[in-house]
N, CA, C and O of each residue as an XYZ file, in Angstrom:
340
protein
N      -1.624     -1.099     13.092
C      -1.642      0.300     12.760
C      -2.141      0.462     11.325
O      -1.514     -0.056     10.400
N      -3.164      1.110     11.135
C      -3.513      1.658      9.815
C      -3.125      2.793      9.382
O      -3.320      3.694     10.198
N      -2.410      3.273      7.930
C      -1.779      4.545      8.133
C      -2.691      5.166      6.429
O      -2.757      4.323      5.535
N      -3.157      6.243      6.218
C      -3.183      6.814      4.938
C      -2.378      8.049      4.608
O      -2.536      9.073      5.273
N      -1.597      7.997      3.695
C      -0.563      9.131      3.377
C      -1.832     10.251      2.944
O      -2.959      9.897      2.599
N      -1.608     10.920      2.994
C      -2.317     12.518      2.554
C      -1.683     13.863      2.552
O      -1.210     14.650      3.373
N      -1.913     13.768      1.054
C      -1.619     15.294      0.584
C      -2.158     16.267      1.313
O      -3.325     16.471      0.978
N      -1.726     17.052      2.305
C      -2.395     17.794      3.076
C      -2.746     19.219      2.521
O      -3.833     19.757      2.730
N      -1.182     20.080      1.406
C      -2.395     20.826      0.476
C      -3.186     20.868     -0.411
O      -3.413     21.976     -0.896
N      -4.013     19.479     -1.036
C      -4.349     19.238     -2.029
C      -5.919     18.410     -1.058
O      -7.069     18.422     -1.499
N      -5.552     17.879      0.065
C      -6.715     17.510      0.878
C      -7.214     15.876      0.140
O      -8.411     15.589      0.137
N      -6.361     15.076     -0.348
C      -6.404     14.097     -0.511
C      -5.933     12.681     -0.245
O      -4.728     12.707      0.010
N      -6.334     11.701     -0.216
C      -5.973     10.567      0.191
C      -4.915     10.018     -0.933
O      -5.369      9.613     -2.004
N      -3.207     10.002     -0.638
C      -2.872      9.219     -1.575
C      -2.386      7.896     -1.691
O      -2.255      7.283     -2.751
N      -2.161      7.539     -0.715
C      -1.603      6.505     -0.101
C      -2.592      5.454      0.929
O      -3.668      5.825      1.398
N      -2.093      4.323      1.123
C      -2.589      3.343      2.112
C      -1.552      2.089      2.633
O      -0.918      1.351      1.878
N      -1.549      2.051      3.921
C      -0.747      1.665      4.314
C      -0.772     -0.030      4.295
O      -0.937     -0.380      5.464
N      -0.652     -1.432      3.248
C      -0.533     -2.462      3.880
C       0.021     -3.459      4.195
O       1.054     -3.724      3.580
N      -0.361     -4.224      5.073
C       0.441     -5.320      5.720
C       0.479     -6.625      4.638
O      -0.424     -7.379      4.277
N       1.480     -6.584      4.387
C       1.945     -7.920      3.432
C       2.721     -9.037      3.985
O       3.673     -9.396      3.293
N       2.525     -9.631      5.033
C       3.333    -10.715      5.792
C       3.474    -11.984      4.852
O       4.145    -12.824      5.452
N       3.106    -12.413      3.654
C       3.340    -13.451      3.362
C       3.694    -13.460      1.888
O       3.418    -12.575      1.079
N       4.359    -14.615      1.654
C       4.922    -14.615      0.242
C       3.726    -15.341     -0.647
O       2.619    -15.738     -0.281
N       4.342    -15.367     -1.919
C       3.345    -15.777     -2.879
C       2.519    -17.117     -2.685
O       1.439    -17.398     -3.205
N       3.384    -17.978     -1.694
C       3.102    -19.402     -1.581
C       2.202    -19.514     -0.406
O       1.688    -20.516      0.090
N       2.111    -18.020     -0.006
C       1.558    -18.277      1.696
C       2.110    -18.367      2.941
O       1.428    -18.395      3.966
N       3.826    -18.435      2.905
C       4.637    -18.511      3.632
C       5.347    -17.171      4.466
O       6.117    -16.319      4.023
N       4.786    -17.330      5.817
C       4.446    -15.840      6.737
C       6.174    -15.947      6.607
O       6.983    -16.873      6.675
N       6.270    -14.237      6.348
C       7.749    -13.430      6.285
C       7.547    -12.649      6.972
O       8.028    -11.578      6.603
N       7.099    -12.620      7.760
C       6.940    -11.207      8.827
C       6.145     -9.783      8.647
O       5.689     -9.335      7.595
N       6.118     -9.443      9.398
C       4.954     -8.103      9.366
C       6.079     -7.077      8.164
O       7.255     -6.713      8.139
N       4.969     -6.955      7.378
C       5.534     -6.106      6.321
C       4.548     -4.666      5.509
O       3.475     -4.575      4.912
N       5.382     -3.955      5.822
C       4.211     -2.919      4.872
C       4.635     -2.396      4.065
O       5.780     -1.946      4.026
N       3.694     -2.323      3.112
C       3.940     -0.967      1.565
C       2.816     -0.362      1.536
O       1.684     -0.705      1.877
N       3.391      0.905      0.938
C       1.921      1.563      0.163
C       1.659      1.162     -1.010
O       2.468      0.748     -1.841
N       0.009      1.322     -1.164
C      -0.292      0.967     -2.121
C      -1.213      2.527     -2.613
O      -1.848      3.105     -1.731
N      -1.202      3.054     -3.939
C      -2.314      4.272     -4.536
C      -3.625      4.185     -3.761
O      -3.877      3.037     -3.398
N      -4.155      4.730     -3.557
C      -5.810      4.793     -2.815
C      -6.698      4.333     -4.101
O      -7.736      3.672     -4.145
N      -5.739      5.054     -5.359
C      -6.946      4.846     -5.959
C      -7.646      2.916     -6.792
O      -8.659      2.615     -7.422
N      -6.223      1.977     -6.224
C      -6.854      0.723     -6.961
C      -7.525     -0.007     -5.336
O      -7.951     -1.161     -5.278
N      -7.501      0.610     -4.562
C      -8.615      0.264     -3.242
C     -10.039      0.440     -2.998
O     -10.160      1.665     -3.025
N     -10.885      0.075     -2.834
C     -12.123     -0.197     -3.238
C     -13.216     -0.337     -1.871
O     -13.054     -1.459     -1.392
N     -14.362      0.513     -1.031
C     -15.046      0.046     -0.176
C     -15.437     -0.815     -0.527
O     -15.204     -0.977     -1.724
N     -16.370     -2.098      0.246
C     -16.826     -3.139      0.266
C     -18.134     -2.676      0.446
O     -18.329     -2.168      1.550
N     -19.119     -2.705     -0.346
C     -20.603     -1.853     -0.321
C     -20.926     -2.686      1.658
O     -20.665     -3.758      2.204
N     -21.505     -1.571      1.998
C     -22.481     -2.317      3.412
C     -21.249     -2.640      4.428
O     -21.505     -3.062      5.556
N     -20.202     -2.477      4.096
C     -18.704     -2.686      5.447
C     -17.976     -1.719      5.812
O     -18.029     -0.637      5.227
N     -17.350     -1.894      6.613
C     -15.914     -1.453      6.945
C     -14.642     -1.850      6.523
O     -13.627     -1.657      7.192
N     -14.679     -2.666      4.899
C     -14.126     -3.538      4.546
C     -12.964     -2.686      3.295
O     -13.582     -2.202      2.347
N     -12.041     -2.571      3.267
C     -11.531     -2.121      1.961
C     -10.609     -3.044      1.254
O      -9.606     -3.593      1.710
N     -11.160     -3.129     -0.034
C     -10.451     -4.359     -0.424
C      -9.380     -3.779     -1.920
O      -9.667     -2.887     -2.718
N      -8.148     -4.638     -1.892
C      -7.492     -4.071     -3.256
C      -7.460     -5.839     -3.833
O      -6.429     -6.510     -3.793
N      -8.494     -6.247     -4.232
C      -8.560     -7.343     -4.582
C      -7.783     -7.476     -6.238
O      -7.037     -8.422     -6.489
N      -8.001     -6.720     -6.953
C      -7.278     -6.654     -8.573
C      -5.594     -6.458     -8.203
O      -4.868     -6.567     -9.191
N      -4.874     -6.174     -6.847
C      -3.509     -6.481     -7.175
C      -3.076     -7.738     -6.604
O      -3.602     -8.125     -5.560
N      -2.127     -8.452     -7.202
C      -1.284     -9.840     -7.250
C      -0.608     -9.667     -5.835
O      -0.358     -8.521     -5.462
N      -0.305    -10.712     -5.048
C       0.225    -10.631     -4.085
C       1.718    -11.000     -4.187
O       2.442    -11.047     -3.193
N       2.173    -11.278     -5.533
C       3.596    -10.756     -6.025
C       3.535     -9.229     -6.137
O       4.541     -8.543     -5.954
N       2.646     -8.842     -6.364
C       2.636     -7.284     -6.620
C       3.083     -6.289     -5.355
O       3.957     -5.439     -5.189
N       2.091     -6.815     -4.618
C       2.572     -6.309     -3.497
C       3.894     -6.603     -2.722
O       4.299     -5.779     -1.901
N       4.467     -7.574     -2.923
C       5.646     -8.241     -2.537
C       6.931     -7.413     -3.085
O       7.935     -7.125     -2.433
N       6.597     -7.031     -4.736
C       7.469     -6.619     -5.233
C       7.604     -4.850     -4.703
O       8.511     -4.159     -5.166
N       6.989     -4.500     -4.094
C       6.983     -2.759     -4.078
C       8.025     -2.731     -2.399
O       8.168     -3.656     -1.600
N       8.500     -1.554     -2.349
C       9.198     -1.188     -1.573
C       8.793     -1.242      0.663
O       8.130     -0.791      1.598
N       9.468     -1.834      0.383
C       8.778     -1.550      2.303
C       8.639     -0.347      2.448
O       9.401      0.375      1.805
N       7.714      0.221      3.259
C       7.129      1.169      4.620
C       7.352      1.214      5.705
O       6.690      0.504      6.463
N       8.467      2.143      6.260
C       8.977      1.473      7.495
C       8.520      2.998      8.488
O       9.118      3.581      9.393
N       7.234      3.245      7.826
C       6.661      4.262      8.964
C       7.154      5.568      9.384
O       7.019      6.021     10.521
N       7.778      6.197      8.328
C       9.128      7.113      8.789
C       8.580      8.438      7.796
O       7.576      8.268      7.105
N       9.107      9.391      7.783
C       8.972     10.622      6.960
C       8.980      9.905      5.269
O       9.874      9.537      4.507
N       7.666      9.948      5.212
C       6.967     10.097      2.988
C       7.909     10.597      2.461
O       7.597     11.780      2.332
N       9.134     10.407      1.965
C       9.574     11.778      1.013
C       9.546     11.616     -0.751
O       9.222     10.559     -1.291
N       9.879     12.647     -1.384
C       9.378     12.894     -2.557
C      10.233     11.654     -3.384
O       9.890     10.946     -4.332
N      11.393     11.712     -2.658
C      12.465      9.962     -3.439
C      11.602      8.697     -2.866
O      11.523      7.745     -3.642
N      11.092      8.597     -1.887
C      10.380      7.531     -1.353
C       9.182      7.229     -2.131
O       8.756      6.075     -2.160
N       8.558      8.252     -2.817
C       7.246      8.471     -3.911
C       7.983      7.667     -5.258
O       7.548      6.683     -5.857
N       9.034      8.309     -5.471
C       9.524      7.708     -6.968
C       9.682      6.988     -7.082
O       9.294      6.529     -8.157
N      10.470      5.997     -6.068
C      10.484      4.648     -6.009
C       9.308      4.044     -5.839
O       9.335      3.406     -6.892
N       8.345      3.754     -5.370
C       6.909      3.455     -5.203
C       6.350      3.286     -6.710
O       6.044      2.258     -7.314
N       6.311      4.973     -7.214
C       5.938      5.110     -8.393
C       6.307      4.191     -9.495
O       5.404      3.833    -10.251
N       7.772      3.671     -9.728
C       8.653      3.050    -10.569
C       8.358      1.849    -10.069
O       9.211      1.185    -10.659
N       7.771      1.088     -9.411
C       7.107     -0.491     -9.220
C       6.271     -0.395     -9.904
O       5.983      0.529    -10.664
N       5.795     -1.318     -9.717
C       5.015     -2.939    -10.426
C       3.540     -2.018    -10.510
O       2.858     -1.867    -11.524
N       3.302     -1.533     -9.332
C       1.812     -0.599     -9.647
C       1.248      0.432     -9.737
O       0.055      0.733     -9.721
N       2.305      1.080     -9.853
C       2.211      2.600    -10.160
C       1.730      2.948    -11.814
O       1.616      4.114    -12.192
């Protein structure tokens, strides 16, 4: 499942939904998701490819799970108050 959060009165992309199954060492922990800002995500010129290659995969490790449920404005703050906000 691919998910993008969007501000629907503002008509923007803020969010992206991804799968982080593994720890820093490479060691699969299970299907895991966070959001990450749209804006440190990047097309891949000529693909279908989007890459957030500049964040650490501690980084992503460290931010809050996504468990697919109602965005809310406390669910933002916490997000916000990690590692990449």
């Amino acid at each position: 499942m691919h998910v993008l959060i969007v501000e629907i009165d503002m008509r923007q992309v803020r969010y992206i939904d991804v799968a982080a199954g593994t720890d820093a060492q490479g060691d699969y922990r299970g299907e895991r998701h966070v959001l990450v800002p749209i804006g440190l995500a990047r097309l891949v010129d000529d693909s279908n490819v989007v890459s957030i290659g500049s964040v650490a995969d501690e980084q992503l490790l460290s931010l809050p799970a996504y468990e697919h449920k109602p965005f809310t404005r406390d669910k933002e703050r916490q997000l916000v108050a990690s590692s990449l906000a």
